[in-house]
C-alpha positions in Angstrom: 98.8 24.2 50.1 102.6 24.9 49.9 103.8 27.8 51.5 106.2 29.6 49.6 109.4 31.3 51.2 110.9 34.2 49.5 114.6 33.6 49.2 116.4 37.0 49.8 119.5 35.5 47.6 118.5 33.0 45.1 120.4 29.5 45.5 121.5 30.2 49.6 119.4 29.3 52.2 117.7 32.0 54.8 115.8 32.5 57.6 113.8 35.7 57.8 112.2 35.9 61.5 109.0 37.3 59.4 108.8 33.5 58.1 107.8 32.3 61.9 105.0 29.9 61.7 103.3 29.2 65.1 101.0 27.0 65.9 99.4 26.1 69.6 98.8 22.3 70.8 96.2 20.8 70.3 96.0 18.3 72.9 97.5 19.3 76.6 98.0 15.0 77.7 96.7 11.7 76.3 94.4 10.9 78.8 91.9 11.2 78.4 92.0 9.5 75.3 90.7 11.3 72.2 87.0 10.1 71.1 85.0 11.5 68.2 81.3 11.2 67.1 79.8 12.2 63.8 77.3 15.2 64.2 75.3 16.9 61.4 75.7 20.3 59.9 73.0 22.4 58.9 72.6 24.7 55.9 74.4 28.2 55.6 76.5 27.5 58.8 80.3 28.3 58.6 82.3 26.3 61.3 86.5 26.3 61.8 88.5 23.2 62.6 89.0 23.3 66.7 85.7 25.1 67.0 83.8 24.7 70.7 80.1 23.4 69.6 76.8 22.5 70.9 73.5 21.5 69.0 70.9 23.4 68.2 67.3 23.3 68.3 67.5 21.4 65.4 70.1 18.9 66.3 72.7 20.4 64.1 76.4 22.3 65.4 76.5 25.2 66.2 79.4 27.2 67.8 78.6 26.5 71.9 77.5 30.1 73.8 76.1 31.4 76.8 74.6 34.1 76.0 70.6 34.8 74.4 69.7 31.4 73.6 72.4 29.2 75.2 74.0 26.6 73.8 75.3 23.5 75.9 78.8 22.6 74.2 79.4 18.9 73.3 82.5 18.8 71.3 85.1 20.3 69.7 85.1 19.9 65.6 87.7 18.1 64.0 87.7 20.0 61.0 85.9 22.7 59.3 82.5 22.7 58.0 81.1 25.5 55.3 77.3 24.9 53.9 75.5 26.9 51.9 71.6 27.2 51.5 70.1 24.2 51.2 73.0 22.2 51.9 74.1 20.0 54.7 76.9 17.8 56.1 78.3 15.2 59.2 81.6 16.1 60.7 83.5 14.5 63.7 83.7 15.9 67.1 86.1 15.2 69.7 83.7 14.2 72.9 86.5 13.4 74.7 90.4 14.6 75.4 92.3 17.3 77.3 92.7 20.5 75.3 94.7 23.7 75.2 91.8 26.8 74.9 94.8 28.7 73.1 94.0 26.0 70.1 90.3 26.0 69.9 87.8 28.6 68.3 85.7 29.9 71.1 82.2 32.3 70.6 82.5 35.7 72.0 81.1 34.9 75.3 84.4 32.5 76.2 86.0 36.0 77.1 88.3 34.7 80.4 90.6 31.6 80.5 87.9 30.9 83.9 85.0 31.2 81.4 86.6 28.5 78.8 88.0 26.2 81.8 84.5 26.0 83.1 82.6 25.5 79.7 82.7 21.5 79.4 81.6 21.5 83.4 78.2 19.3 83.4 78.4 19.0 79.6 75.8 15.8 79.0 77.7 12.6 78.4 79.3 10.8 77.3 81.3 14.4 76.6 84.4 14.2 78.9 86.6 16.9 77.6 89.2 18.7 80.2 90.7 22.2 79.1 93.3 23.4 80.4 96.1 26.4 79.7 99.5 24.7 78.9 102.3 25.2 81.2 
């Protein structure tokens, strides 16, 4: 999708500070190393790229949450997922790599930097995912 930059006098070349683009790292280090797994998606389920998962009683993602009936999380998506009724998909999901929480799409209950440092503690392997705030 291009993104398109209004000029504010045609043919000379601008910077308007509303045109700041930020983004927040992804990855915090290389080790260690990235590793994704395919998962399944389940019908009418609306995920974002970067999103903290789990699996749900039915073995499909789910965004990952501690509160009512808890979900364990296992990964973080690679991409987004978007099914309707009746529909269903596989994505990959990093199970392994040291991540900024600033990046990643977090349920409600991930309210304190504590809370999302601590989510992947005890996560069932082979997840071995490390988050940590940048510096």
């Amino acid at each position: 999708m291009p993104i398109n930059i209004a000029q504010p006098v045609p043919g000379i070349a601008a910077f308007d500070a509303s045109d700041v683009i930020a983004a927040a790292e992804l990855f915090n280090n290389a080790i260690p190393h990235p590793v994704t797994e395919d998962f399944p998606v389940g019908a009418s389920t609306d995920l974002k790229a970067y999103s903290v998962v789990g699996l749900s009683a039915a073995g499909n993602l789910v965004l990952a949450q501690t509160s009512g009936t808890a979900v364990v999380p296992i990964g973080i998506t690679v991409t987004g997922a978007k099914t309707g009724a009746g529909q269903t998909d596989r994505i990959a999901v990093y199970r392994a790599g040291n991540f900024n929480p600033a990046a990643l799409t977090w349920h409600a209950d991930y309210d304190t930097a504590e809370k999302k440092a601590a989510a992947f503690r005890g996560a069932p392997a082979p997840t071995n995912i490390l988050i940590r705030e940048r510096l």
